[in-house]
C-alpha positions in Angstrom: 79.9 92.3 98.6 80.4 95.8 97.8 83.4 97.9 98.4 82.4 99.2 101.8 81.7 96.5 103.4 84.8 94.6 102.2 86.5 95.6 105.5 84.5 92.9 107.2 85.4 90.3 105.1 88.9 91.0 106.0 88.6 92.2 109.9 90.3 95.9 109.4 89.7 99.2 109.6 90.1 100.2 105.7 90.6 98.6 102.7 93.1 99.9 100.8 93.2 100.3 96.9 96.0 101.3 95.3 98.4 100.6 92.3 101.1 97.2 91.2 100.8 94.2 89.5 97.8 92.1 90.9 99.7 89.1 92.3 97.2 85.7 92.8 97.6 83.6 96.6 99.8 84.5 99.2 102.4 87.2 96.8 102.1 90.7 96.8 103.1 93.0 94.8 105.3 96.3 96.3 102.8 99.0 96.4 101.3 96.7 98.6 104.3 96.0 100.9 104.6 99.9 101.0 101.1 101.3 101.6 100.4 98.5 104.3 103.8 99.8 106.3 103.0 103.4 106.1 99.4 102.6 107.7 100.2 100.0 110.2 103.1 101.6 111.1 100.8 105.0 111.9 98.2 102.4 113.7 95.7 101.6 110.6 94.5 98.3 110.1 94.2 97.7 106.7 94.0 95.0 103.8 95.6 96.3 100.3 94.9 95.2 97.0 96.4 96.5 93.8 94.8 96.9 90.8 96.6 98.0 88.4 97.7 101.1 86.7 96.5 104.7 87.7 93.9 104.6 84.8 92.3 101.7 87.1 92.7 103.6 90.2 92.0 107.0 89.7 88.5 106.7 88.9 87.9 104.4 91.8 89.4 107.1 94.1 86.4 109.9 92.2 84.0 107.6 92.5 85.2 107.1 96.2 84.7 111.2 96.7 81.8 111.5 94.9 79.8 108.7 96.3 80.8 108.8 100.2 82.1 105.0 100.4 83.1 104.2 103.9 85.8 102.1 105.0 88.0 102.3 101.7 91.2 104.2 100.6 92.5 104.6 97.4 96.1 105.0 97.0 98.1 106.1 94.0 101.4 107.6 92.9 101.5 111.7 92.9 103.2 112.0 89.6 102.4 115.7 88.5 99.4 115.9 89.5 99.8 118.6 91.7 101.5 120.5 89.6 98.9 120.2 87.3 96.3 120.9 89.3 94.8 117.6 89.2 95.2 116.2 92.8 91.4 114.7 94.4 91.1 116.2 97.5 89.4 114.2 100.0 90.3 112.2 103.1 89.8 108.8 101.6 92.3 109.7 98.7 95.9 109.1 99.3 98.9 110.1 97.4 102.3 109.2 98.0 104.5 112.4 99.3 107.4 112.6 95.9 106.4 111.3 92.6 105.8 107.6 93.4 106.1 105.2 96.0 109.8 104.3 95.2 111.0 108.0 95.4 109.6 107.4 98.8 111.4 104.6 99.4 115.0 106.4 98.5 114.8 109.1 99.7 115.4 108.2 103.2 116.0 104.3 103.4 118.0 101.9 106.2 120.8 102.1 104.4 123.3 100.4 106.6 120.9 97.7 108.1 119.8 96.8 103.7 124.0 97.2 103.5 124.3 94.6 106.2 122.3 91.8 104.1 124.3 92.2 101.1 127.9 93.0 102.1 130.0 92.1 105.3 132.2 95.2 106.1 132.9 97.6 108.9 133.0 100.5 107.0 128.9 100.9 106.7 129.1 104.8 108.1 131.4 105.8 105.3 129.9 103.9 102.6 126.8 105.5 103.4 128.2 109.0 103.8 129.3 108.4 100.1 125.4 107.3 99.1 124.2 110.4 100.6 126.8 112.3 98.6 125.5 110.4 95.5 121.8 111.0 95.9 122.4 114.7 96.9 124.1 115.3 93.6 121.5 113.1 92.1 119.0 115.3 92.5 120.1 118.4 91.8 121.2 117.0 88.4 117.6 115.4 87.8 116.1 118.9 88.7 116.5 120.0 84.5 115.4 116.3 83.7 112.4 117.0 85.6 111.3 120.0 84.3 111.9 118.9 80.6 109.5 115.6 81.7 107.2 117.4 83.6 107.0 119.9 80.1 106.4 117.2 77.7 104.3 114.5 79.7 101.2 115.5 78.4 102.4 115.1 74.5 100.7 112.2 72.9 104.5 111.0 71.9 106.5 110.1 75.1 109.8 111.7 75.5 111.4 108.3 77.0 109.5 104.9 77.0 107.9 104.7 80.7 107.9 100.7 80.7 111.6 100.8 80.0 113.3 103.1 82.7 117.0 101.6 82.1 116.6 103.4 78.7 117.5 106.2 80.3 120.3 105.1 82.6 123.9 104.5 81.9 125.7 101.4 84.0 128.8 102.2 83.3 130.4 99.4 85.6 133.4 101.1 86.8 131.8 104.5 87.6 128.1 105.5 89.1 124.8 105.2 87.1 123.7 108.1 85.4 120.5 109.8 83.4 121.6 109.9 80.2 120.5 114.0 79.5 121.7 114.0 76.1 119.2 111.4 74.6 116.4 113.1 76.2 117.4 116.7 75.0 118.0 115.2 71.2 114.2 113.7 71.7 112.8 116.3 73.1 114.1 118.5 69.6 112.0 116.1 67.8 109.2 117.2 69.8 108.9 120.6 69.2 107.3 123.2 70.9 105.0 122.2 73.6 104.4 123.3 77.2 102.0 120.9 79.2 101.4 123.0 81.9 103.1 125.9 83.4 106.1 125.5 85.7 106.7 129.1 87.7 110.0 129.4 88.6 109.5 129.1 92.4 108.1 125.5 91.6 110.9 125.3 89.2 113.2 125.6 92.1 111.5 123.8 94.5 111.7 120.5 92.7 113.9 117.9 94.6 115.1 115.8 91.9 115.1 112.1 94.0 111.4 113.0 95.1 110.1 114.6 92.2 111.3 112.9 88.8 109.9 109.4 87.4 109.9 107.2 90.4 110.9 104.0 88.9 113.7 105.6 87.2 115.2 106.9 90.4 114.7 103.8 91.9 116.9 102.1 89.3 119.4 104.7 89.6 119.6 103.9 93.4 119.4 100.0 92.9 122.5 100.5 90.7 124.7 102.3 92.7 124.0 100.5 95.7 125.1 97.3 93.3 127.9 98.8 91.8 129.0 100.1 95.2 128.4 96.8 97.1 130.4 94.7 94.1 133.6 96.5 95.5 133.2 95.0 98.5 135.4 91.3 99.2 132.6 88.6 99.3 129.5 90.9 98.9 126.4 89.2 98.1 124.1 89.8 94.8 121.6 92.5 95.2 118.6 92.1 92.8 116.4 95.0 92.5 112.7 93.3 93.4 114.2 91.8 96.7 116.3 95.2 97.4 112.7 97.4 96.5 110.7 94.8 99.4 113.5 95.3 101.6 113.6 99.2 101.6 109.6 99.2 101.6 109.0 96.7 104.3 112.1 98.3 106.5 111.1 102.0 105.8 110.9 103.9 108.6 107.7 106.6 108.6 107.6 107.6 111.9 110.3 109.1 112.6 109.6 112.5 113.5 110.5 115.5 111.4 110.9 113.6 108.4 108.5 116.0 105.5 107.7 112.6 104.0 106.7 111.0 107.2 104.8 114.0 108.6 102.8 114.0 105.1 101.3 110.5 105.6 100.9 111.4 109.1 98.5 114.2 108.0 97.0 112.4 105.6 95.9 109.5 108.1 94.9 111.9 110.8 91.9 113.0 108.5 90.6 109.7 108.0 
């Protein structure tokens, strides 16, 4: 059966393609949690099925424009891509709205209802008054981080190690997680002199560091404070970071109205 008809085999309106791990029988992998909410919650009927890195996906989403297939999406992570000028610009091609589908997650999660599951306490409001303060600060101290990424992502040496995001992240234990700034500044002196792409300032300044730096860093970062946070607290239960990603993904709310995030997928199925 060929890609646009699969839709029949599975009774929906689209199939959706997109990134993760493929996961055999009745598992999933989280891409797939998140792109099915943020079309069935916006009314789409769809079945999605990852396939793997963005080198899989990407030319499946060209050959998507190129070729007309009906009845299919392709979803993938943003990463620079539009700041590199390299976005595919068709209906049937979706990107998340920050650089991946966790900074999506973060940015504006149910953080007292995920709070609830893990730790009994009446003090939700305040503990998540102090999350909002975190993530706030978070991003404008990933904002430099991002920029020195975003200069060096297309050198052919990586300036950290992509499959290992905690090697950029302090745990202290006793204090909040952190980028560690000074091991990416000494690597990216080994580096040299490169530029990528150009950055203009006003793009520069626009950068939001939560939605625009690696995804699964900032996930991590998040993860960890929400565990070191939640290990103050009498009796608090273990939060392990695949469970606490499906919750925040399956939970997320992207209909709320006036949300940037929201109102970009929003657009984005309204030209289907």
């Amino acid at each position: 059966m060929g890609i646009g008809n699969e839709h029949l085999f599975h009774d929906v309106d689209f199939v959706v393609y997109c990134e993760g791990k493929v996961v055999e029988g009745e598992g999933s992998s989280l891409d797939e949690v998140f792109w099915e909410r943020v079309f069935v919650e916006n009314g789409k009927a769809v079945h999605c099925k990852s396939m793997g890195g963005k080198s899989v996906v990407r030319p499946l989403a060209q050959k998507v424009a190129d070729e007309g297939i009906t009845n299919v999406v392709v979803a993938m992570d943003r990463d620079y891509d539009d700041l590199r000028n390299q976005i595919i610009d068709h209906p049937q091609v979706f990107y998340t709205y920050g650089y991946s589908w966790e900074s999506d997650v973060v940015l504006d999660f149910q953080f007292t209802s995920a709070l609830s599951l893990f730790a009994t306490t009446n003090r939700r409001q305040a503990i998540r008054a102090e999350f909002v303060a975190f993530r706030d600060s978070l991003s404008q101290k990933l904002r430099r981080i991002c920029a020195l990424d975003y200069k060096y992502i297309g050198h052919h040496e990586r300036l950290f190690n992509r499959q290992s995001p905690m090697s950029i992240i302090a745990t202290p234990g006793a204090h909040e997680p952190f980028v560690k700034a000074s091991t990416l500044l000494c690597k990216a002196k080994t580096l040299g002199h490169f530029q990528t792409a150009s950055l203009p300032v006003e793009a520069y300044h626009a950068l939001c560091g939560v939605r625009s730096f690696f995804g699964k860093a900032v996930s991590r970062l998040v993860f960890h404070w929400f565990a070191y946070r939640t290990r103050r607290i009498n009796g608090a239960r273990k939060v392990v970071y695949d469970a606490f990603m499906d919750l925040l993904a399956s939970t997320l709310d992207v209909t709320k109205l006036g949300v940037p995030r929201n109102e970009h997928y929003l657009n984005a199925i309204a030209r289907l």
